[in-house]
C-alpha positions as CSV (number, residue, x, y, z in Angstrom):
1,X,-26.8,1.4,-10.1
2,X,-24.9,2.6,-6.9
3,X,-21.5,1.3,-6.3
4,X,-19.9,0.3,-3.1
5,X,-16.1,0.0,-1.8
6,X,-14.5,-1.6,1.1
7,X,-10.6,-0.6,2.4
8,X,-8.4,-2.0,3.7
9,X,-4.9,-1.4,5.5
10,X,-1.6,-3.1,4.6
11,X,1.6,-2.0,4.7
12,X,4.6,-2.6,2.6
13,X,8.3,-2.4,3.0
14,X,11.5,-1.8,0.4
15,X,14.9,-1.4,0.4
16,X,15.0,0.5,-2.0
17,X,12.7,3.7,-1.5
18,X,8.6,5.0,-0.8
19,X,7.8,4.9,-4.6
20,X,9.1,1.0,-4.5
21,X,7.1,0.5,-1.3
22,X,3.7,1.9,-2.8
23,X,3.7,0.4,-5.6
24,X,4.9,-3.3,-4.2
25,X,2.2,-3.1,-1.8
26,X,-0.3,-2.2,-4.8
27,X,0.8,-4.7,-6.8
28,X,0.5,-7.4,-4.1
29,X,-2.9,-6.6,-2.7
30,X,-4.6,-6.6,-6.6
31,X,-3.3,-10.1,-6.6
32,X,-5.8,-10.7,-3.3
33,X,-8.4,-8.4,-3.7
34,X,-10.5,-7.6,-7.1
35,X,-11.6,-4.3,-8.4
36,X,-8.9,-1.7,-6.7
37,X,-9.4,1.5,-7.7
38,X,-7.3,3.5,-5.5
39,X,-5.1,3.6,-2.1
40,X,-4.2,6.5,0.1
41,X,-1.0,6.8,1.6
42,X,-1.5,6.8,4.9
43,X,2.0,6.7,6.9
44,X,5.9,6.9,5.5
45,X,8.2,5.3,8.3
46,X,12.1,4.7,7.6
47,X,14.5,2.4,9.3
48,X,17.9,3.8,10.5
49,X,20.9,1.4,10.7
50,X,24.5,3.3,10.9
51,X,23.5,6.5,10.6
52,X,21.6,5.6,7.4
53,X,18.1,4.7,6.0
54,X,17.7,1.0,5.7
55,X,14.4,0.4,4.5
56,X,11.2,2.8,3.9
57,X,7.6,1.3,4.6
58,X,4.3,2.5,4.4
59,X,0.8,2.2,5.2
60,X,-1.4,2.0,2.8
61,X,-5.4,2.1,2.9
62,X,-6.4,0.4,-0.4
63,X,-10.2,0.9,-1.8
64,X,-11.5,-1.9,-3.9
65,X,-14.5,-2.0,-5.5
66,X,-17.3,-4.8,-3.8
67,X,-18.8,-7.2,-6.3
68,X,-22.8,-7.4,-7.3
């Protein structure tokens, strides 16, 4: 039996760092979408305020597994 997958693209923010941002944005989509299997970090952006990183975000494209 063949298996198909769909992505998708969200992207998730933290205060706190990339690693936080990842897996927040994992953890959220699996609570929409069944069957993820994987995600590919697409982009790493940072916001600046005073000299110093605010927040990190990424984008993530998420690959979920479609169902028979």
């Amino acid at each position: 039996m063949a298996t198909v997958a769909r992505v998708t693209t969200i992207t998730a923010k933290s205060d706190v760092g990339f690693a936080d941002a990842i897996a927040s944005g994992i953890a959220r989509a699996s609570e929409t979408l069944r069957g993820v299997k994987g995600a590919w970090v697409k982009e790493q952006k940072v916001e600046v305020d005073g000299g110093g990183i605010s927040a990190w975000s990424v984008t993530l494209e998420v690959t979920f597994v479609l169902d028979d």
